[in-house]
C-alpha positions as CSV (number, residue, x, y, z in Angstrom):
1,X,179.9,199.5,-32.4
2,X,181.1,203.2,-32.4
3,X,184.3,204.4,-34.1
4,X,185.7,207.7,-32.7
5,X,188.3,209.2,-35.1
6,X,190.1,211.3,-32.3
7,X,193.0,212.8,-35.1
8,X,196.5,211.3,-36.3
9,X,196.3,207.7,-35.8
10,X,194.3,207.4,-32.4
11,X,190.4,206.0,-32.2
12,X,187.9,205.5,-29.7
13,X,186.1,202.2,-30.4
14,X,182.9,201.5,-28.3
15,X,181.5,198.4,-28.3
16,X,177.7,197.7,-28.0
17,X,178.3,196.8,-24.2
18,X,180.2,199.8,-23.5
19,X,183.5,198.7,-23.7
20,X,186.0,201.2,-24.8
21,X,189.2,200.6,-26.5
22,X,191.3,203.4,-27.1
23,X,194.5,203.6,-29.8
24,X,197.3,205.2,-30.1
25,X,196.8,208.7,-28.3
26,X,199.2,211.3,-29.3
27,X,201.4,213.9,-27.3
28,X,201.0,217.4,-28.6
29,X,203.9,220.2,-29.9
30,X,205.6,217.4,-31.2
31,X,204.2,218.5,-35.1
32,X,200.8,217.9,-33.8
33,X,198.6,220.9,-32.9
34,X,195.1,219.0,-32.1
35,X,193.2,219.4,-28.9
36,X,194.5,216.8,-26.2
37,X,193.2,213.4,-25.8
38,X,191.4,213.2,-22.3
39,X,190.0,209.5,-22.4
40,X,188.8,206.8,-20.1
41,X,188.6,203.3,-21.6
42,X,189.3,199.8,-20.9
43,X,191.4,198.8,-23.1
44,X,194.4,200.7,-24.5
45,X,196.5,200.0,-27.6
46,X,199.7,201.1,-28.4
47,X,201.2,199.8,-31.7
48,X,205.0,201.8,-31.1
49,X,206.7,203.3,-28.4
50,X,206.9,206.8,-30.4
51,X,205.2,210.0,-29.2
52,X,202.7,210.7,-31.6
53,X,201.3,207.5,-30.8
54,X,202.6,206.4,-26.7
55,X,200.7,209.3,-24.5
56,X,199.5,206.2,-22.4
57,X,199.0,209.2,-19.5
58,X,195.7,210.3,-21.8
59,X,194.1,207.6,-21.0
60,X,192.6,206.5,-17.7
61,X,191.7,203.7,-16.4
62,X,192.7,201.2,-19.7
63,X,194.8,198.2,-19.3
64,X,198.1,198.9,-21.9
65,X,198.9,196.6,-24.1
66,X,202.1,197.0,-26.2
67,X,203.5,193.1,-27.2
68,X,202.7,191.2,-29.6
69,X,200.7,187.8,-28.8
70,X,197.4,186.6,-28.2
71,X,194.9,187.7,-25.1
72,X,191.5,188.1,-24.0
73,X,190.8,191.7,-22.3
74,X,186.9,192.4,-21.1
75,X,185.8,189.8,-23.7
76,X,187.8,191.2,-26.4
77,X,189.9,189.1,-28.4
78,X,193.2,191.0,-29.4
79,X,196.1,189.9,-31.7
80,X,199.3,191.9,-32.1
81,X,201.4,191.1,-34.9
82,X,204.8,192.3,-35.3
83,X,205.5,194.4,-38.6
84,X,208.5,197.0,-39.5
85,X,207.9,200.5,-39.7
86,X,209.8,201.2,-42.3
87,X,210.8,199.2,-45.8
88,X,213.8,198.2,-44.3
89,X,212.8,195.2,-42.1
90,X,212.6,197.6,-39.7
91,X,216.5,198.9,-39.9
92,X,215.5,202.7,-39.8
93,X,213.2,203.3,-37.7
94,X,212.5,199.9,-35.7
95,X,209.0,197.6,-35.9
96,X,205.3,198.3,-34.7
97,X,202.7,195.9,-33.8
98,X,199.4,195.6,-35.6
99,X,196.5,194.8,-34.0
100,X,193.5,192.8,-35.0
101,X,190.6,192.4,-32.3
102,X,187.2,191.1,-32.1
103,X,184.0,193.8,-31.6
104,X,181.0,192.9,-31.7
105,X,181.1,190.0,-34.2
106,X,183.2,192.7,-36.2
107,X,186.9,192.2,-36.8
108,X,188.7,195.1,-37.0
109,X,192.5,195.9,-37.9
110,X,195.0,198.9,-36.7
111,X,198.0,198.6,-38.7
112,X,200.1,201.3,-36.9
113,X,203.4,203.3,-38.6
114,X,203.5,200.0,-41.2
115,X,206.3,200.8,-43.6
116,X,205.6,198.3,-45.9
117,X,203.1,195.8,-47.5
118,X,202.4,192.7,-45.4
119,X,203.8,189.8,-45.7
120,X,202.0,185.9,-46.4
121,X,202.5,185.2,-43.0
122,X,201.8,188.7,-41.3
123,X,198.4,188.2,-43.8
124,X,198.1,185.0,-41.9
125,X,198.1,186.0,-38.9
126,X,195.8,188.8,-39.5
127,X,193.1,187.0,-41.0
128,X,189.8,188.1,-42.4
129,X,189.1,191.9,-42.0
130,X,186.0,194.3,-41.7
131,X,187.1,197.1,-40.9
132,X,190.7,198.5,-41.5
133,X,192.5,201.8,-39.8
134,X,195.3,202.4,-42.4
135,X,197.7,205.5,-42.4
136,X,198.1,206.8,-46.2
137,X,200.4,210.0,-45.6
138,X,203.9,208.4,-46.1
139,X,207.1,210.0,-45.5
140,X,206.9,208.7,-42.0
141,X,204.9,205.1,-42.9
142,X,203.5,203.7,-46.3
143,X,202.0,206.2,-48.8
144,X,199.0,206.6,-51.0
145,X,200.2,203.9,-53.5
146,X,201.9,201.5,-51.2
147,X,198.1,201.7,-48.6
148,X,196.6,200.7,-51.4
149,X,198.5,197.7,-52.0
150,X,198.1,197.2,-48.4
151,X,194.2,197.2,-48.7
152,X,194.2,194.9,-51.6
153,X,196.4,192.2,-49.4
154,X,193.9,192.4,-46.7
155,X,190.9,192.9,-48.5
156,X,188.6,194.8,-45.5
157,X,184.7,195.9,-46.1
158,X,185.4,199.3,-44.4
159,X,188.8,201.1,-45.3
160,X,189.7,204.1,-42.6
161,X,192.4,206.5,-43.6
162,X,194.3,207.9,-40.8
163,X,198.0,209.6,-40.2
164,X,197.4,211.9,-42.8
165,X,198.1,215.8,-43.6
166,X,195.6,218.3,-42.1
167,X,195.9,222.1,-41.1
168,X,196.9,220.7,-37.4
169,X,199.8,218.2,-38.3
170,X,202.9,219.9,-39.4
171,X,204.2,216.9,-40.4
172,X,205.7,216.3,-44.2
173,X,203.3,213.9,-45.1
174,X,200.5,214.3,-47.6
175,X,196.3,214.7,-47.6
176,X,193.9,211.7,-47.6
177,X,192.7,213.3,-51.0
178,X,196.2,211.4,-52.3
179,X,195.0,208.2,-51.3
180,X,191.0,208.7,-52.3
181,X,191.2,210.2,-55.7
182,X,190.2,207.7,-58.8
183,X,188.6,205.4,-56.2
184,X,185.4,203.9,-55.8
185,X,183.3,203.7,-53.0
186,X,184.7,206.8,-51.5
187,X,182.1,208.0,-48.4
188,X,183.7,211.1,-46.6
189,X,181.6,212.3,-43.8
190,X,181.6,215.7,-41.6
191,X,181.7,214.3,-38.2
192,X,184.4,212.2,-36.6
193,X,182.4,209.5,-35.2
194,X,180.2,206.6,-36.9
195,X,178.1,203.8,-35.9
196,X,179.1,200.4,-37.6
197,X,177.2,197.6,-37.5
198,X,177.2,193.5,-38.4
199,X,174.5,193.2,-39.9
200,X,174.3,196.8,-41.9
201,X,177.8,196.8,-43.4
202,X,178.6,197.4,-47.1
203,X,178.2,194.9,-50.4
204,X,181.1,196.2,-51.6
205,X,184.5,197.7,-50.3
206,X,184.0,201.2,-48.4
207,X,186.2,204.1,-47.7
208,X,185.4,206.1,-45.3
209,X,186.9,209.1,-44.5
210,X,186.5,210.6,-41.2
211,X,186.6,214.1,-39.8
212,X,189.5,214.1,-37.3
213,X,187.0,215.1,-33.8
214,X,190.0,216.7,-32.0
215,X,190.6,219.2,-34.8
């Protein structure tokens, strides 16, 4: 499996067979001065209905999927959960589905704009986790402490960092140095793609930080 880091909070994930799942694509000038995401894919994944995460037009081809619920695209098994994107149940700025999906005997999980930690049943629901796509800026979704917590609920083998401050997103939100620094296990890499793979995946917990490809 391949794991594009395309910038904010969108990813390209390619399985082994070639299916492509797309996540979250982004508009641009709304605080966001990457290139533009120009994809084609199968499946596509949008965890809220806001514009730095809904450009559902950048993406060709790829059957949307917004809801919550259970379903089988291109033999891959998706789960939406419903979560709040903010710490008040969702009150200020309404609720985001996760999504955790089956690749290539890997489970991975996109928690969106999640504005809080995760409840025992939304942990439920989620199940085991290999791989995680977390957002660590704040402001807008959970910060450098609260991801943390996050991680240590869920427990994953790989932790991504996403929706995080960079010399393209004018957002306030902070660097992914906030949520790195004093931790273990920290692999940061100058490319935004890597390869990651059952049978090769770390013995203990991994961050790994990405270099946004649409930069």
């Amino acid at each position: 499996m391949k794991v594009r880091y395309l910038a904010h909070s969108s990813f390209v994930i390619t399985s082994e067979k070639g299916t492509k799942i797309v996540i979250d694509p982004y508009n641009q000038g709304i605080g966001l001065q990457y290139a533009p995401v120009n994809e084609t894919a199968d499946i596509l994944l949008i965890t809220h209905d806001h514009p730095d995460h809904n450009n559902t037009a950048a993406v060709k081809g790829a059957q949307v999927i917004k809801e919550a619920g259970s379903r089988e695209v291109k033999g891959i098994k998706i789960k939406g959960i419903p979560a709040p994107h903010d710490d008040q149940g969702g009150k200020e700025r309404g609720n985001i589905i996760i999504y955790s999906f089956l690749v290539d005997n890997l489970r991975l999980c996109h928690v969106g704009d999640l504005g809080a930690a995760l409840t025992s049943k939304q942990l439920e629901e989620i199940g085991p986790v290999d791989v995680l796509f977390i957002p660590v800026g704040g402001f807008f979704t959970i910060d450098a402490p609260a991801a943390t917590k996050v991680c240590d609920q869920i427990k994953p083998r790989i932790i991504i960092p996403m929706h995080y401050k960079t010399p393209k997103a004018d957002y306030p939100i902070k660097g992914v140095e906030e949520f790195t620094k004093g931790k273990k296990g920290v692999r940061q890499i100058d490319s935004g793609e890597s390869e990651i793979l059952a049978n090769k995946m770390p013995a203990t917990a991994e961050i790994l930080v990405l270099k946004p490809a649409l930069l």
